[in-house]
C-alpha positions, 0 to 999 in steps of 0.5 A, a space after each residue: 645883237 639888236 636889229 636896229 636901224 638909223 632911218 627907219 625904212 618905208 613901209 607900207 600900211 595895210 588898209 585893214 590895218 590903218 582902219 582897225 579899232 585893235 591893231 596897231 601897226 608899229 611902223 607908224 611908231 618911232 621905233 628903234 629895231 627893225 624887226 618890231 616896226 615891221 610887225 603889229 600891236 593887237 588886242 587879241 580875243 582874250 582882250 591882251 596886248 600883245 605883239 604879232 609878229 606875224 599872222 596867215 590862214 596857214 600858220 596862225 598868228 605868232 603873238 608874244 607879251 610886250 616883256 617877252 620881246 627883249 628876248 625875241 629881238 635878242 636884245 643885249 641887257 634889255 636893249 633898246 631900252 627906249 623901245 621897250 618903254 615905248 611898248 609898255 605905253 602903248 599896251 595901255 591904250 584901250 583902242 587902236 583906232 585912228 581918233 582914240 590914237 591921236 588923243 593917246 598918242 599925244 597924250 603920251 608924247 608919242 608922235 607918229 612916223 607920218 600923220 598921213 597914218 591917222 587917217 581913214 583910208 580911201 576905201 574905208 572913207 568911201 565905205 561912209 559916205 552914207 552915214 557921213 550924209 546923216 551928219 552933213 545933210 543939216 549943216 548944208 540944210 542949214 547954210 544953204 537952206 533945204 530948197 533944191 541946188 548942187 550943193 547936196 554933200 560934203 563932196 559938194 562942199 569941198 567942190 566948191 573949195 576947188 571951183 571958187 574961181 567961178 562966180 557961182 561958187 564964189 557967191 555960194 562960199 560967201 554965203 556959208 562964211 557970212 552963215 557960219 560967221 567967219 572969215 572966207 580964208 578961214 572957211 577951207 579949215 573949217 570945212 576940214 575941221 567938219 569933215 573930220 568931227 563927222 567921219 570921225 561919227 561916220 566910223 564909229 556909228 558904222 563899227 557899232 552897227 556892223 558888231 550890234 547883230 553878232 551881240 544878239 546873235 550871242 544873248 540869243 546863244 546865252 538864253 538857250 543855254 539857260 533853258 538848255 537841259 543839258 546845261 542850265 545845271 552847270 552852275 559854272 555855264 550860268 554864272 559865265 552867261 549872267 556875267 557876259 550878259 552883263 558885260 555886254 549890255 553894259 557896253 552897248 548901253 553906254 556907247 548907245 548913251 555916247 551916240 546919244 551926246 553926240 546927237 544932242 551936242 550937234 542938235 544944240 548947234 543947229 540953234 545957234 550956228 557958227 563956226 566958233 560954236 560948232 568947234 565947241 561941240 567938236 571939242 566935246 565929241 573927241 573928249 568921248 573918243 576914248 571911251 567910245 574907241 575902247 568899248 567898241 574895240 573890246 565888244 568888236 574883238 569878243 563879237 569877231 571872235 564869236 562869229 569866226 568860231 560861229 559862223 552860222 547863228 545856230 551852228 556849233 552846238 550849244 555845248 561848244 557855244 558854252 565852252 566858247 563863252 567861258 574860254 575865250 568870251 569871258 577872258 578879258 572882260 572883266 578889265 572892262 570898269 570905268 573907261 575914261 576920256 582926257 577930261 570926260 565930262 559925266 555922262 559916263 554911266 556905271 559899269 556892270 558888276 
């Protein structure tokens, strides 16, 4: 019979889980049976979608094709039904992360169990707060000029918010909406609105520059491979290296080129501030969530798998680095064409062959 349930019971989101580009925990979505909403979508290594039902250091992950659950569940005639096309919708997402999510999931009129859910955890929040000072540090420059005062962060910012019954901080908050052209009662959104846009940056610059070493480590492998004696006659092993060469490049190329829009639209607002203007290069910047979320879940998928088979730079021998990269590094890559945004504007560059 199907394991179904009337009110779906709490259960709680990992850290890891809340903040992956390729996992997906089901318990945020309005699912049905149980047993699904207590397991997770993942992009595996090959790039699939698939269900894990569970995954440990001791058993490995149990993984099963979206149209393989009916039967797990034990589903009568394909029942549920409407959880089975829920699945099938999400399969085609092409990240998991929480910006990409809140775009797809809308678009798909799939509304989450809490929204709490598409939200970084603390952790991970603390874990940016360098970066996050990249994108605040001219905003507060800008609002309050670049002279020495207590307003140095975003953390400042929101500080403020809490303490606006002082005097101080009242004069201070008045003087960043008269700057951003607002009203004060409209200054705690737009101080969220902020926030979000630039840890919504703050995540994404920090999962690219986390995966940007393994890249160099795998071209690294490719060139010795096509200088090796033993392998640079395997026309198989060459042809697998000059396509995942691409590949990657491709990627890192066109999510350098993303960071680089998002750079230009905030350095264009810094010249004409407001808030009005500032919700425009927001809106600009979540149209590329898509395409930057996808790339950098297929490259951190490839990248995680490479150095979890090699852990060491130059471990594992070429000729198993070979084997690696046509089994598993090649699979999936070539679904990987001309990802698109809810109305990406054409900053978007050609794929690789």
């Amino acid at each position: 019979m199907a394991d179904q349930q009337t009110a779906p019971e709490h259960i709680e989101i990992a850290d890891n889980d809340r903040d992956s580009l390729n996992i997906l925990p089901l318990a945020i979505i309005p699912l049905t049976t149980k047993g699904l909403r207590k397991s997770r979508m993942i992009k595996n290594a090959r790039l699939e979608t698939v269900i894990e039902i569970f995954s440990n250091d001791a058993s490995g992950s149990l993984q099963l094709d979206i149209e393989g659950v009916p039967k797990h569940f034990g589903w009568v005639d394909g029942a549920p039904r409407s959880d089975l096309r829920v699945l099938r919708s999400l399969k085609t997402l092409s990240s998991f992360d929480i910006y990409s999510l809140r775009i797809q999931l809308r678009a798909l009129g799939i509304e989450v169990a809490n929204s709490d859910h598409l939200k970084l955890s603390n952790k991970k929040t603390q874990e940016l707060a360098d970066y996050m000072t990249e994108f605040t540090r001219p905003l507060i420059q800008n609002v309050f000029g670049s002279d020495e005062n207590e307003v140095q962060d975003y953390a400042d910012l929101t500080s403020l918010l809490r303490s606006a019954s002082t005097s101080n901080a009242l004069d201070k908050l008045n003087q960043m909406a008269e700057k951003m052209q607002i009203h004060l009662e409209d200054l705690p959104g737009f101080l969220e609105d902020c926030g979000d846009t630039f840890l919504s940056m703050a995540y994404y610059r920090q999962c690219f520059d986390q995966v940007l070493p393994i890249v160099k480590e795998l071209l690294t492998a490719i060139g010795e491979m096509r200088t090796s004696f033993q392998l640079k006659t395997d026309r198989t092993l060459m042809q697998s290296c000059d396509f995942v060469e691409a590949k990657l490049k491709w990627m890192v190329s066109n999510l350098s080129k993303l960071f680089g829009v998002f750079d230009e639209r905030l350095g264009d607002m810094w010249g004409n501030l407001s808030a009005e203007r500032f919700r425009e290069v927001k809106d600009a910047i979540e149209r590329h969530h898509t395409t930057v979320g996808g790339l950098l879940c297929s490259l951190n998928v490839k990248m995680r798998a490479w150095s979890h088979a090699f852990p060491e730079v130059d471990g594992g021998g070429l000729i198993r680095r070979g084997e690696f990269l046509m089994t598993e590094i090649k699979q999936g890559l070539d679904t990987l064409n001309k990802p698109q945004d809810q109305g990406q504007e054409q900053e978007q560059v050609a794929p690789a062959a």
